[in-house]
MOPAC internal coordinates of N, CA, C and O (Angstrom, degrees):
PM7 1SCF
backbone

  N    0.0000 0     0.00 0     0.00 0    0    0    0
  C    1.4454 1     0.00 0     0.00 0    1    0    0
  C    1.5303 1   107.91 1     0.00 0    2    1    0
  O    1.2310 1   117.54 1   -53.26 1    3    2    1
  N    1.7306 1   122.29 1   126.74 1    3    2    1
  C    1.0147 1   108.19 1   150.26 1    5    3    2
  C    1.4536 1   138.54 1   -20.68 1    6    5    3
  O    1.2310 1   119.88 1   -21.16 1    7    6    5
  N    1.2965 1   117.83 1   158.84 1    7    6    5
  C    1.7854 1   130.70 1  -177.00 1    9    7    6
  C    1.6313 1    92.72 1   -78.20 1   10    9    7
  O    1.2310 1   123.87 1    94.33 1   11   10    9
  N    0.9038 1   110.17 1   -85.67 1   11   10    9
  C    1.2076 1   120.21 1  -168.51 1   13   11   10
  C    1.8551 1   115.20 1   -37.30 1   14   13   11
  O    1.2310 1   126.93 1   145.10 1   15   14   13
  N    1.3226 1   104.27 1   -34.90 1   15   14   13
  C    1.1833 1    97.61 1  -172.80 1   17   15   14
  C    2.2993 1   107.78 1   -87.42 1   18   17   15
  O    1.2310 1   146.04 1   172.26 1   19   18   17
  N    1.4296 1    66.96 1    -7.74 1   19   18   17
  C    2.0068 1    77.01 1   176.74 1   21   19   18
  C    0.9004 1   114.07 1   -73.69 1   22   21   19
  O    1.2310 1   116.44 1   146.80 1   23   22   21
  N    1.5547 1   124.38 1   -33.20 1   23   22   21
  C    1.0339 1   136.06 1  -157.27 1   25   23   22
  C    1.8208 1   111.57 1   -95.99 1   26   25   23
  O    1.2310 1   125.20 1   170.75 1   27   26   25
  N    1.6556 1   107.63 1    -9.25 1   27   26   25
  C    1.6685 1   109.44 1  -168.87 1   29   27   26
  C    1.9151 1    79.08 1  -102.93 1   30   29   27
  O    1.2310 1   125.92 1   151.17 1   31   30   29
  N    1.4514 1   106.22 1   -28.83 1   31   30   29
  C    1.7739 1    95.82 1  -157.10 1   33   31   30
  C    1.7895 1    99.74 1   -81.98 1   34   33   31
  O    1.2310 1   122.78 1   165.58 1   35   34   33
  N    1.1998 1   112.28 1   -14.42 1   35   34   33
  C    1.4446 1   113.99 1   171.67 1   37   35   34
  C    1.9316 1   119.99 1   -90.02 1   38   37   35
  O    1.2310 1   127.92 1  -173.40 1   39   38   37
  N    1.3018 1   102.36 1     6.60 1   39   38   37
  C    1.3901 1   119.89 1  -150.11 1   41   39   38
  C    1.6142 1   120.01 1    16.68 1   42   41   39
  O    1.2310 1   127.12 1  -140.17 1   43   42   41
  N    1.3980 1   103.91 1    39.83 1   43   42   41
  C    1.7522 1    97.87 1   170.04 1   45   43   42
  C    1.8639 1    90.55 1   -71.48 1   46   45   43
  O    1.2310 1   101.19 1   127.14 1   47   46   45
  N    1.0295 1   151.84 1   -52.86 1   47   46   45
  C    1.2515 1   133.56 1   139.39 1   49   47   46
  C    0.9971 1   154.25 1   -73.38 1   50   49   47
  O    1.2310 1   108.12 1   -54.47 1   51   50   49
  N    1.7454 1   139.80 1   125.53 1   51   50   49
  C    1.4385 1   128.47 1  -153.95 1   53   51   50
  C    1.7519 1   115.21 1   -58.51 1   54   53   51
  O    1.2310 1   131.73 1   114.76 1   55   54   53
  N    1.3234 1    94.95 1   -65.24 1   55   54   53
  C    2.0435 1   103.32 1   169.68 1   57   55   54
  C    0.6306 1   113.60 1   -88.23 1   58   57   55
  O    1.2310 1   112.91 1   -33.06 1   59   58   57
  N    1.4663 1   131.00 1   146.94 1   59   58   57
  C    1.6507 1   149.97 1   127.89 1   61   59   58
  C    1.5281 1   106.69 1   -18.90 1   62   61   59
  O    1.2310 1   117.71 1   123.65 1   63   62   61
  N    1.1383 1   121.97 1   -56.35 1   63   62   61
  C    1.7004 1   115.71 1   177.17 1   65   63   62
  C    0.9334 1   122.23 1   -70.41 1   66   65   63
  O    1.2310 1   110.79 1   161.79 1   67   66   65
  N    1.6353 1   134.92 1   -18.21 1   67   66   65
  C    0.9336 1   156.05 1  -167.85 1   69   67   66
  C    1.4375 1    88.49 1   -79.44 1   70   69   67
  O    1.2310 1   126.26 1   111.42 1   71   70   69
  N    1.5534 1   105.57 1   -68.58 1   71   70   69
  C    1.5251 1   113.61 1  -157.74 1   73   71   70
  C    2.0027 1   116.01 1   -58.71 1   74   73   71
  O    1.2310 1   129.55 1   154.65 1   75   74   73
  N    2.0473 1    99.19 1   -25.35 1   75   74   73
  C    0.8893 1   121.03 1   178.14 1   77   75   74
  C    1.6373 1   110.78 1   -65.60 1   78   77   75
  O    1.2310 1   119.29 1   118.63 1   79   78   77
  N    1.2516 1   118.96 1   -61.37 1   79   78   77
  C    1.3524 1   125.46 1   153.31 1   81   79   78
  C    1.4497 1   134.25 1    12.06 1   82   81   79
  O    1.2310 1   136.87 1   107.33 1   83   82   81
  N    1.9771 1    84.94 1   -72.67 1   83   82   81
  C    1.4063 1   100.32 1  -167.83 1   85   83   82
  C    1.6423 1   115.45 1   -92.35 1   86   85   83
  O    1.2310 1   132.85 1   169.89 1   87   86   85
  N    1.5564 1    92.77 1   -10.11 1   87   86   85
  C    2.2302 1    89.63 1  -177.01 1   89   87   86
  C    2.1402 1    79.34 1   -78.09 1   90   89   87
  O    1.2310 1   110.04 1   147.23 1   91   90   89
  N    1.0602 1   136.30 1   -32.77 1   91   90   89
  C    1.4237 1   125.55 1  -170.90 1   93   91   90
  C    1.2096 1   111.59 1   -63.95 1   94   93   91
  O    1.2310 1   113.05 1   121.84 1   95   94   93
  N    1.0560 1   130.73 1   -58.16 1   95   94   93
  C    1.7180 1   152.01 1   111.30 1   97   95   94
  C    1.9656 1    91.33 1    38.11 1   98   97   95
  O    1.2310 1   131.20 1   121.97 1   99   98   97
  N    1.0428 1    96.00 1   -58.03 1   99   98   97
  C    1.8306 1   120.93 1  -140.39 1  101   99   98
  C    1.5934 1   110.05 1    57.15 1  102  101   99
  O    1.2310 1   118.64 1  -129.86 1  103  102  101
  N    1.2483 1   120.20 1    50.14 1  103  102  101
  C    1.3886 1   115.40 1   170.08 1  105  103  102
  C    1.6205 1   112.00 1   -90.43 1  106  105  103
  O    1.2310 1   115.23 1  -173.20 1  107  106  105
  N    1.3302 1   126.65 1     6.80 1  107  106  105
  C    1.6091 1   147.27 1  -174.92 1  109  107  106
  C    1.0297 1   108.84 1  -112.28 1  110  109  107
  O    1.2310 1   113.69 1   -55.22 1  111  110  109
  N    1.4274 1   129.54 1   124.78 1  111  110  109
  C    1.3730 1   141.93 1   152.36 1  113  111  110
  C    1.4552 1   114.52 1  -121.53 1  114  113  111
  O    1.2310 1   122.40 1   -30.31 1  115  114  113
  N    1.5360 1   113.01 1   149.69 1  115  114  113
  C    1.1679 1   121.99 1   151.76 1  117  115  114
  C    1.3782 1   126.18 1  -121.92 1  118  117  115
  O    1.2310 1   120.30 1   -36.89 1  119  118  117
  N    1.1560 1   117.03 1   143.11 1  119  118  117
  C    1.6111 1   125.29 1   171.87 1  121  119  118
  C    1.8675 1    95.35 1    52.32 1  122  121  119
  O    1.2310 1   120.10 1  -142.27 1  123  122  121
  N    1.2733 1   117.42 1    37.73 1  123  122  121
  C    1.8058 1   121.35 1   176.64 1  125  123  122
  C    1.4742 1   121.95 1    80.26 1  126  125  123
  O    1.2310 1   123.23 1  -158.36 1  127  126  125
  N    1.2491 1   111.42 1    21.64 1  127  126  125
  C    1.3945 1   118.67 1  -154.17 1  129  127  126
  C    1.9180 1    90.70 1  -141.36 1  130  129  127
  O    1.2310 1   122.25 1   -56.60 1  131  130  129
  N    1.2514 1   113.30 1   123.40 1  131  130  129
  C    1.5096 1   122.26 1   169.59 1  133  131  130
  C    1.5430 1   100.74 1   -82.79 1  134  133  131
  O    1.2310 1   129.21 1   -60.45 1  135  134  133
  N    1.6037 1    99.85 1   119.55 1  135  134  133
  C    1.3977 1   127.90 1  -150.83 1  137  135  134
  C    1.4750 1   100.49 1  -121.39 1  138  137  135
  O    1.2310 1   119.51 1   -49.59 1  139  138  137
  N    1.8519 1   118.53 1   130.41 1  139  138  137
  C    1.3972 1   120.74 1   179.81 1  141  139  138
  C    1.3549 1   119.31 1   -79.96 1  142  141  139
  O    1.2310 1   118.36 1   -33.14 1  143  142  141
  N    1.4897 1   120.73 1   146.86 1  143  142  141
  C    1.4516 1   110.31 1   171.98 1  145  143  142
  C    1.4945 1   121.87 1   -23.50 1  146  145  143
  O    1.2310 1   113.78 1   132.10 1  147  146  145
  N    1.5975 1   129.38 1   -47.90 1  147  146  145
  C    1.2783 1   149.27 1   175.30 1  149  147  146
  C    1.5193 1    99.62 1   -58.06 1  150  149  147
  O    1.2310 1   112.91 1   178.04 1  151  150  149
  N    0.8738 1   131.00 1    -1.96 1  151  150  149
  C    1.7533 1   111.76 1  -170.05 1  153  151  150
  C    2.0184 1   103.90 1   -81.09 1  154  153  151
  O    1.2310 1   116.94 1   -43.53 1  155  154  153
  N    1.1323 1   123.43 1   136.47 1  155  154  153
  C    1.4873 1   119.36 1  -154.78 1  157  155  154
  C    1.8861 1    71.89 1  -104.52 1  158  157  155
  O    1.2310 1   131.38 1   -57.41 1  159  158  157
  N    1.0199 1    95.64 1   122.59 1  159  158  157
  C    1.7109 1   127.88 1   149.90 1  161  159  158
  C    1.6320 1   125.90 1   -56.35 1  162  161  159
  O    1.2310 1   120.28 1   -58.27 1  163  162  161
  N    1.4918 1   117.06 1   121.73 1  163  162  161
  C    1.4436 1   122.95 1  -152.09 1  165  163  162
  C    1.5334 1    91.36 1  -134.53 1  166  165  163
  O    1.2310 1   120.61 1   -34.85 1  167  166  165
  N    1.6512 1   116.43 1   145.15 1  167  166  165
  C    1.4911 1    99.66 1   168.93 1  169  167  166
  C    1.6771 1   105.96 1   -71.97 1  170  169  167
  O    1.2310 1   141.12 1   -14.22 1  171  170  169
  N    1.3017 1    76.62 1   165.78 1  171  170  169
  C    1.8385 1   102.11 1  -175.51 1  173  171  170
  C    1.3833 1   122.33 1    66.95 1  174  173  171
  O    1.2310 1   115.20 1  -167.24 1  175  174  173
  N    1.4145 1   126.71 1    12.76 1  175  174  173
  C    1.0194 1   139.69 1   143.77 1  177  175  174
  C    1.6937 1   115.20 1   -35.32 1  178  177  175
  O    1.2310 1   112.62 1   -24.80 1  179  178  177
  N    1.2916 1   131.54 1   155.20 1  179  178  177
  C    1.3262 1   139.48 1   165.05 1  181  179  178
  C    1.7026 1   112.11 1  -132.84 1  182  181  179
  O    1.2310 1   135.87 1   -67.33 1  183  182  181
  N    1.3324 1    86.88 1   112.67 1  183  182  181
  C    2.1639 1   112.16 1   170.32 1  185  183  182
  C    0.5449 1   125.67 1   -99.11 1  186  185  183
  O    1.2310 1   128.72 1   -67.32 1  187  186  185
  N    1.0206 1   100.81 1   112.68 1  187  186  185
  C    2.1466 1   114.47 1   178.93 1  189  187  186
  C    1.4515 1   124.07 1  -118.67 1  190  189  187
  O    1.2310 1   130.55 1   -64.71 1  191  190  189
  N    1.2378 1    97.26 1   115.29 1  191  190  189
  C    1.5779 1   119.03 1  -156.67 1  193  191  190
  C    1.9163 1   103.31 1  -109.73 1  194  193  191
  O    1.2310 1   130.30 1   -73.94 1  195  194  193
  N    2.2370 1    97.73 1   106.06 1  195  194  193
  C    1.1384 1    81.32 1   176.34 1  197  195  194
  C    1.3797 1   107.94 1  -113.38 1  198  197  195
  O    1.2310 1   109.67 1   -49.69 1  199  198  197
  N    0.8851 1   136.99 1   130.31 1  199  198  197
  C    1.8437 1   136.91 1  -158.42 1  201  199  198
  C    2.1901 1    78.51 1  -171.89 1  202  201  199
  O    1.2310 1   140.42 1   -39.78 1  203  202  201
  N    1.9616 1    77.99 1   140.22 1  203  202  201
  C    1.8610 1    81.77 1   173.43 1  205  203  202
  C    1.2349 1   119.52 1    80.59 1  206  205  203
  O    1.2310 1   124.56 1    28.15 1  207  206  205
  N    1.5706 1   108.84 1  -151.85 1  207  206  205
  C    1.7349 1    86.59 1  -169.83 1  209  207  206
  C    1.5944 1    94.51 1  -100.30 1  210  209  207
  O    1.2310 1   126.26 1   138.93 1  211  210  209
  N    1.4186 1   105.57 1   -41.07 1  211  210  209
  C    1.5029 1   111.38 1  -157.17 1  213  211  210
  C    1.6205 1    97.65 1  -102.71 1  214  213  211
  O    1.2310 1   133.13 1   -59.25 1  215  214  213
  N    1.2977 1    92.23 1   120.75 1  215  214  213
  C    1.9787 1    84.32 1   161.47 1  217  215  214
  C    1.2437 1   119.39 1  -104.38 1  218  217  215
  O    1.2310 1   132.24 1   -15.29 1  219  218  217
  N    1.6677 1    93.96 1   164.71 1  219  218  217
  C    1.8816 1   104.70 1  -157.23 1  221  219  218
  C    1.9257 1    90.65 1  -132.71 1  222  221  219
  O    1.2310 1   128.96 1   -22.76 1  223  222  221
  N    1.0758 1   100.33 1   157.24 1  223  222  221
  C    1.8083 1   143.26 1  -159.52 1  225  223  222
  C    0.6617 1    96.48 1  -121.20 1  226  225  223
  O    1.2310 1   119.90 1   -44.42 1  227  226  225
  N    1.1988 1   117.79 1   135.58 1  227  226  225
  C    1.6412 1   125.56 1   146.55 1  229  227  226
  C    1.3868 1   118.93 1  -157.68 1  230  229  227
  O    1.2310 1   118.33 1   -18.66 1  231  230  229
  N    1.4545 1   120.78 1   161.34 1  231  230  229
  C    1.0985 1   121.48 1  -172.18 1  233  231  230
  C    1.6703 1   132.48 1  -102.03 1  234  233  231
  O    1.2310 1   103.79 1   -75.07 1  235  234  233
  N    1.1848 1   147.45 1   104.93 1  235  234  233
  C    1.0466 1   118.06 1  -136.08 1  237  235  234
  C    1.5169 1   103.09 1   -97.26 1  238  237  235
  O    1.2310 1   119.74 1   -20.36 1  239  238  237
  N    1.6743 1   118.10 1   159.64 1  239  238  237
  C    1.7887 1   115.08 1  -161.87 1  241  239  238
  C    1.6509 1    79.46 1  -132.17 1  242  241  239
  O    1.2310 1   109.20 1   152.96 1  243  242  241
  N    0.9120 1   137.84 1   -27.04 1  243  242  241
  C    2.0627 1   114.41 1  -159.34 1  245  243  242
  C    1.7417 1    88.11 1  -158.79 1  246  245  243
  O    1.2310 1   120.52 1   -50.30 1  247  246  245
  N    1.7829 1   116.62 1   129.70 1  247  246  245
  C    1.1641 1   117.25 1   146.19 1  249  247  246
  C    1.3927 1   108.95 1  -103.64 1  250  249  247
  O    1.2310 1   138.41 1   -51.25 1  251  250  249
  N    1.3458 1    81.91 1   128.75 1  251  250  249
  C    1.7241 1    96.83 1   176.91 1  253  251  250
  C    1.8154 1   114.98 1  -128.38 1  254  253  251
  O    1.2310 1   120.60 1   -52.67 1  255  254  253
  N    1.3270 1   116.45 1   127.33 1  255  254  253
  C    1.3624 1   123.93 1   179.92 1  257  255  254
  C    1.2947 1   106.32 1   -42.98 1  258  257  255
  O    1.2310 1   105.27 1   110.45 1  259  258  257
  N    1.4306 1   144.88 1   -69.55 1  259  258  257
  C    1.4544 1   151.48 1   172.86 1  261  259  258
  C    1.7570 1   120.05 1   -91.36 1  262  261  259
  O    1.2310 1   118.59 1   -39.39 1  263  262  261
  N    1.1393 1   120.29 1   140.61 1  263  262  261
  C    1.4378 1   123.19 1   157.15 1  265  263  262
  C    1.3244 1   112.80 1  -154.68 1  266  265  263
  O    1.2310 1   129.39 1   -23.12 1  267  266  265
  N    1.5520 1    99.50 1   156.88 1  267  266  265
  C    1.5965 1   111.35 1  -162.52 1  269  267  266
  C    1.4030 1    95.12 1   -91.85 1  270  269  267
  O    1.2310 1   121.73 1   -11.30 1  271  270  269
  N    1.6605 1   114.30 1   168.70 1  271  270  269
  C    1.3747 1   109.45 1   170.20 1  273  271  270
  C    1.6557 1   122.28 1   -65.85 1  274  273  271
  O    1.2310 1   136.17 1   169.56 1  275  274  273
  N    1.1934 1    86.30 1   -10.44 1  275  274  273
  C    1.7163 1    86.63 1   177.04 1  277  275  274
  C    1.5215 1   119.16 1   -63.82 1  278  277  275
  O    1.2310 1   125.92 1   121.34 1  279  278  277
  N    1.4401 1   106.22 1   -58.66 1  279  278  277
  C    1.4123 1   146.04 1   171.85 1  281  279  278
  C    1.4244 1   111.52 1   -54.14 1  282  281  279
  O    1.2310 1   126.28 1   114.44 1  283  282  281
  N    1.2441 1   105.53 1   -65.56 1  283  282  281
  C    1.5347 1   102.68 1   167.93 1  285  283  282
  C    1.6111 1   130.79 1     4.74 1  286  285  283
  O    1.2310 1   120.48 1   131.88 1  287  286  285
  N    1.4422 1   116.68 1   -48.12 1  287  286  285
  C    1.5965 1   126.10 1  -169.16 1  289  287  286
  C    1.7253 1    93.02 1   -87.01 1  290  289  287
  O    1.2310 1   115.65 1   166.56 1  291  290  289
  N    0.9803 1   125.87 1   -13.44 1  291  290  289
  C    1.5722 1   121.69 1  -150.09 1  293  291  290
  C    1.6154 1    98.19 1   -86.70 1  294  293  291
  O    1.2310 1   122.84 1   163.76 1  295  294  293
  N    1.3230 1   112.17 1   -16.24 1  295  294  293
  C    1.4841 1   109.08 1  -177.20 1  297  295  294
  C    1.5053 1   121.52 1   -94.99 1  298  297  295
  O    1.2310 1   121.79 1  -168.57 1  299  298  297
  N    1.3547 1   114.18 1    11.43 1  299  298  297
  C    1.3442 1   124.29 1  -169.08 1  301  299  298
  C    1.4050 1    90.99 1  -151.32 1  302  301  299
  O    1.2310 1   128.19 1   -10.84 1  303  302  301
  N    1.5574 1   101.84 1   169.16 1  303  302  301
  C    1.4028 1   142.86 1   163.00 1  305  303  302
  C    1.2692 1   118.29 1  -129.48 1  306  305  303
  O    1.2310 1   124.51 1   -54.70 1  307  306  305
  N    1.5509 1   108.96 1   125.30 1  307  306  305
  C    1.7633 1   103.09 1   174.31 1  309  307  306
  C    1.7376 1   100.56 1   -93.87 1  310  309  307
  O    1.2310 1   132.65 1   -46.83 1  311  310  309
  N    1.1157 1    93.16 1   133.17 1  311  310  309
  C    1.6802 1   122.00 1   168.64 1  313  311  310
  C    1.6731 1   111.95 1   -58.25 1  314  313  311
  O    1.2310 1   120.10 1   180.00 1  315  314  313

């Protein structure tokens, strides 16, 4: 799965454009490396999202095409 779209279906970001934005931005890394919207997402990867004051990590455990807001947290780990 796209970054960007991992990142709207996990809602650690609200939009897709938003999320698109910010890997252009280079405010996105994975595994230490500033990572393009296009970068396809693998478990055990590490995202690091700096937008705001404080940036947050996390680790990713399940790509999944859809998740509910419930679910949502279940596909990541914050670092």
């Amino acid at each position: 799965m796209r970054l960007d779209k991992y990142l709207k279906v996990t809602r650690l970001i609200k939009r897709r454009t938003v999320a698109n934005e910010a890997c252009d931005a280079e405010k996105i890394s994975v595994n230490g490396k500033v990572a393009r919207a296009s970068y396809d997402v693998k478990v055990g990867d590490v995202i690091e999202i700096n937008m705001g004051t404080r940036p947050l990590k996390v680790r990713v455990l399940n790509v999944k095409e859809h998740a509910t807001k419930e679910n949502a947290a279940d596909n990541y780990e914050v670092i």
